[in-house]
N, C-alpha and C positions, 0 to 999 in steps of 0.2 A: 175601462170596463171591458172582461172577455167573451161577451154574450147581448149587452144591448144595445137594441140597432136603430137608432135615433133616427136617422134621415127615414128609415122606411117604417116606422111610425107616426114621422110625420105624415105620410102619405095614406096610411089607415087614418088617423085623426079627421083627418078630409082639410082641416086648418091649423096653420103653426100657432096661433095665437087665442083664437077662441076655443072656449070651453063646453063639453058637450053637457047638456042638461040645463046652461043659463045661471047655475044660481050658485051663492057661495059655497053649497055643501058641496057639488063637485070641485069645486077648485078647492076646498080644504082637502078633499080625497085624494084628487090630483097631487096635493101637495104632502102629503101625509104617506101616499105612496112612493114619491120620489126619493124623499127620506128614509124610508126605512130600506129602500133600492139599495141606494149610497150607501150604508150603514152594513149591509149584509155584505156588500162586494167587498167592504175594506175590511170585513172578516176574512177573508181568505188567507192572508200572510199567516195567521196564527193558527187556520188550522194544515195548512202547508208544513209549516216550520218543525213543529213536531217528527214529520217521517222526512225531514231535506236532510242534507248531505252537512250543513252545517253544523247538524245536531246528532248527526250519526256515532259522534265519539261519545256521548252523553248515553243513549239510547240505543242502542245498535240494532236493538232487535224491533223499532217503530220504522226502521230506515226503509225508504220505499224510493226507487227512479222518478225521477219527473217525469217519466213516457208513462210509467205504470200508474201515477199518481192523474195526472191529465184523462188516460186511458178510462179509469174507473169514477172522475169525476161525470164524465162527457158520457158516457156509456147509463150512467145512473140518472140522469140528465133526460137522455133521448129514452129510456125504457116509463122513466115518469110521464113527461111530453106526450108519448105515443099512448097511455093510457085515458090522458085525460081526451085527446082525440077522439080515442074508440068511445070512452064517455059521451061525450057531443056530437057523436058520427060524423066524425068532419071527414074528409077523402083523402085517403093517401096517393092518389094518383099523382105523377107525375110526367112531364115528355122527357124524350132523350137528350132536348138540349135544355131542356131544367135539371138534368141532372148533370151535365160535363158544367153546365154554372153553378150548380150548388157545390163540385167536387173540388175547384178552383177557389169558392167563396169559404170553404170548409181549411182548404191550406192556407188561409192570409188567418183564416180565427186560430188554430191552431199554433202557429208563429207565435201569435199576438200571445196568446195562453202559455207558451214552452218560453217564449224569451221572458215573460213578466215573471214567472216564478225562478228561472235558470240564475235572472240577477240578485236574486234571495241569497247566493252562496257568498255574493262580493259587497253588498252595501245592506244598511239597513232595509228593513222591509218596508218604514214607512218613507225614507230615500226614496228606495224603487218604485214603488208606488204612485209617487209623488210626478217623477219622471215620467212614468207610464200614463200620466193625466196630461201628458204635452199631447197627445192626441188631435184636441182640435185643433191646435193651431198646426200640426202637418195637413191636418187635414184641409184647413184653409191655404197654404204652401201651394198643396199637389193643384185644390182645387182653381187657383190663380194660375200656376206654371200650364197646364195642360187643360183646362177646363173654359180659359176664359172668363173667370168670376176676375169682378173688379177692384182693381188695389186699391183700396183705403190708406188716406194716412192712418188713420186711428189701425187700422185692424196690425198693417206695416210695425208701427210702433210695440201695440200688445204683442207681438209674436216675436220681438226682437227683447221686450223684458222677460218673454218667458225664456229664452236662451239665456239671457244674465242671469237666469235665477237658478236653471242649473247648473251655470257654470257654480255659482255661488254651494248650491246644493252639494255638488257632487266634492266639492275642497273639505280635505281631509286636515284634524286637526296637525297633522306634523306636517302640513304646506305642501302635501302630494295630493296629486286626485288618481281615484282609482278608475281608469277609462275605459277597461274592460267593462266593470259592474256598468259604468252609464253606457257605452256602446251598445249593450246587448239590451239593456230599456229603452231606448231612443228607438232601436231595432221595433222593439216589442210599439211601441208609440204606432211607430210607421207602419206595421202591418195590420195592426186594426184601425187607420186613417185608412188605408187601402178597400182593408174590408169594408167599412162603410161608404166609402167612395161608390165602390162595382155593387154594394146591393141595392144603392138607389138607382143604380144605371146600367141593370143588366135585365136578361126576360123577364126574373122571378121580383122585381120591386113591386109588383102588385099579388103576388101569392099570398096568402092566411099567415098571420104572422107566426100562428103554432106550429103549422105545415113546414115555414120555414128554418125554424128553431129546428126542427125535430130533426131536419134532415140534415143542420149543420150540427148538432150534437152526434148525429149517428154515423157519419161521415168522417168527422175528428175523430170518433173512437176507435172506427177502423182506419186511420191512417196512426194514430199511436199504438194501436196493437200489432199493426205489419210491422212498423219502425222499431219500437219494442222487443219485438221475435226476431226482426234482423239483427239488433243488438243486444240477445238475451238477456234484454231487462226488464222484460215479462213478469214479477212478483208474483205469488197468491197475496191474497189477505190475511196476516197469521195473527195482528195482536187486537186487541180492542181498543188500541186510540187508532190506528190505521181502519178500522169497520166505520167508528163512531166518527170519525173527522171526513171521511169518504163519503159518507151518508149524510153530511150537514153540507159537506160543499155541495154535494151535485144537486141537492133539496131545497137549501136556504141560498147558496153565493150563485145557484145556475137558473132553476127551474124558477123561485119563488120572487127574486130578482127579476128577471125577465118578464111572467107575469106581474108585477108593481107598475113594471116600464110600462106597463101597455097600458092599465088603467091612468100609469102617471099622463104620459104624455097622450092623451086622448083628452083627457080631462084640463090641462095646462098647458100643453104645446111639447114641441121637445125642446123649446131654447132653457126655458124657465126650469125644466126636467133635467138639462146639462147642467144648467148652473147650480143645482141643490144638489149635482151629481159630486160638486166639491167638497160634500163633507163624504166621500170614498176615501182622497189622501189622511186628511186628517184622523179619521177614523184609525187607517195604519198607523198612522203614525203615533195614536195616542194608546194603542193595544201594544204596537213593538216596543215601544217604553217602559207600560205598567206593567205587560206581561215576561217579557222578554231582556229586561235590564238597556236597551238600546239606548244611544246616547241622544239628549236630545240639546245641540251644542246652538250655537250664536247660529251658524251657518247654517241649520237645518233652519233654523226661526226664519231667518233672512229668506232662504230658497224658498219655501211656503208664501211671503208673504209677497212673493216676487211673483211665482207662479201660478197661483190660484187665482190672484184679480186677474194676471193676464189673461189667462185661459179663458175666466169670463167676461171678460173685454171683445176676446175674439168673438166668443159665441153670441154676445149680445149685437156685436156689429154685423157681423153674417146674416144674424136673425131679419136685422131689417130687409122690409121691402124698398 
């Protein structure tokens, strides 16, 4: 996911594991939120797919850049964000070195955002996706190499099936794998492990989770709009699936995702929150099929069932204290 930030949720919640309010109605909300979290992010392939490059021979006149496409996501994102702020009068203040952290923490989302949809052109979208959900276990990786968190066998194991599962994944039916399409997700994996790494462990892990949003949405949108102008792929907005698909990402897969996160994992923790964060791949994967004609082969069945428990193998063993 290109926008929620589990560790530093955790740290709003005040507890990974308790629920605030005591009683089942927040943990069904918590859990009811998670869901429909998951559900909205693994919307995005399909309204991506539409103005990508893969479809441009089809449509030619929906075709839109991934900088211009990112740019108007993120940008409609931070203008919603910043409203609901003035709403609540929360403060937009910030220090100087909240911002060189937010401008660093804005390039690892933006990555994570450019490589996840860029591998749309080479593999299925619920492939990629799928890929794109190896996240915690890099995250568990970095945090063991350089952090000092403790090697588990178990945790060791889950993160060694989640590599078999895409190698499984990514094998193509005439016995080739496309390594590009998995490099540049694995890419995308790795820099939103990063990003969630530095925002539990940098000044801004205790800012307002809105404040923080706001400022990595508004951030991303000026670094794909320079990047965009440098490489004149600046778009307007000219048709109506490009207005209507622009307006649902940045509303429902940005802004309305992120706030769910926050009710989810306040209310259930963020482990419990990760692991329902699993019906994201499936969701692609079962959109890029019914909608999209995508193949859905032996190998695709096999990688899911390879990757998903892994992932939540990891996150349930981390979760312990």
């Amino acid at each position: 996911m290109n926008n929620p930030i589990f560790h530093f949720f955790r740290r709003i919640s005040g507890h990974e594991h308790k629920t605030l309010g005591g009683g089942p109605s927040a943990a069904l909300q918590g859990t009811i939120c998670a869901l429909i979290a998951a559900i909205c992010y693994g919307l995005l392939p399909t309204l991506v797919l539409p103005m990508s490059e893969s479809n441009a021979a089809a449509n030619p006149e929906d075709f839109m850049s991934n900088l211009s496409i990112l740019f108007y996501r993120f940008l409609s994102a931070a203008l919603i964000i910043g409203g609901i702020m003035l709403i609540k009068k929360k403060s937009f203040r910030i220090t100087r070195g909240e911002l060189v952290t937010l401008l660093y923490l804005s390039f690892l989302s933006d990555g994570a955002a450019l490589f996840l949809i860029g591998g749309y052109q080479y593999m299925s979208t619920g492939v990629a996706t799928t890929i794109h959900f190896m996240y915690p276990a890099f995250t568990t990786i970095l945090m063991m190499m350089f952090y000092n968190e403790a090697r588990k066998f178990s945790t060791i194991a889950a993160v060694t099936l989640a590599v078999v599962g895409v190698g499984v994944l990514s094998w193509q039916p005439d016995g080739k794998i496309d390594w590009k399409g998995v490099v540049i997700e694995l890419i995308s994996a790795v820099c939103y492990a990063l990003y969630l790494i530095r925002v539990n462990r940098s000044r801004v892990r205790d800012m307002d989770a809105l404040k923080l949003t706001f400022y990595i949405m508004l951030l991303g949108a000026l670094i794909f709009m320079s990047y965009a102008l440098l490489e004149n792929k600046l778009e307007p907005i000219a048709t109506e699936t490009q207005a209507v698909s622009l307006l649902v990402m940045g509303i429902v897969c940005t802004v309305f995702t992120n706030l769910c996160l926050i009710v989810a994992v306040k209310n259930i923790g963020s482990t419990m929150t990760s692991v329902l964060g699993a019906l994201e791949p499936l969701t692609a994967v079962i959109l890029g099929v019914a909608l999209f004609n995508e193949a859905l082969t032996t190998s695709v069945l096999i990688g899911l069932a390879l990757i998903i428990p892994a992932v939540i193998m990891v996150i349930f063993t981390r979760g312990r204290k």
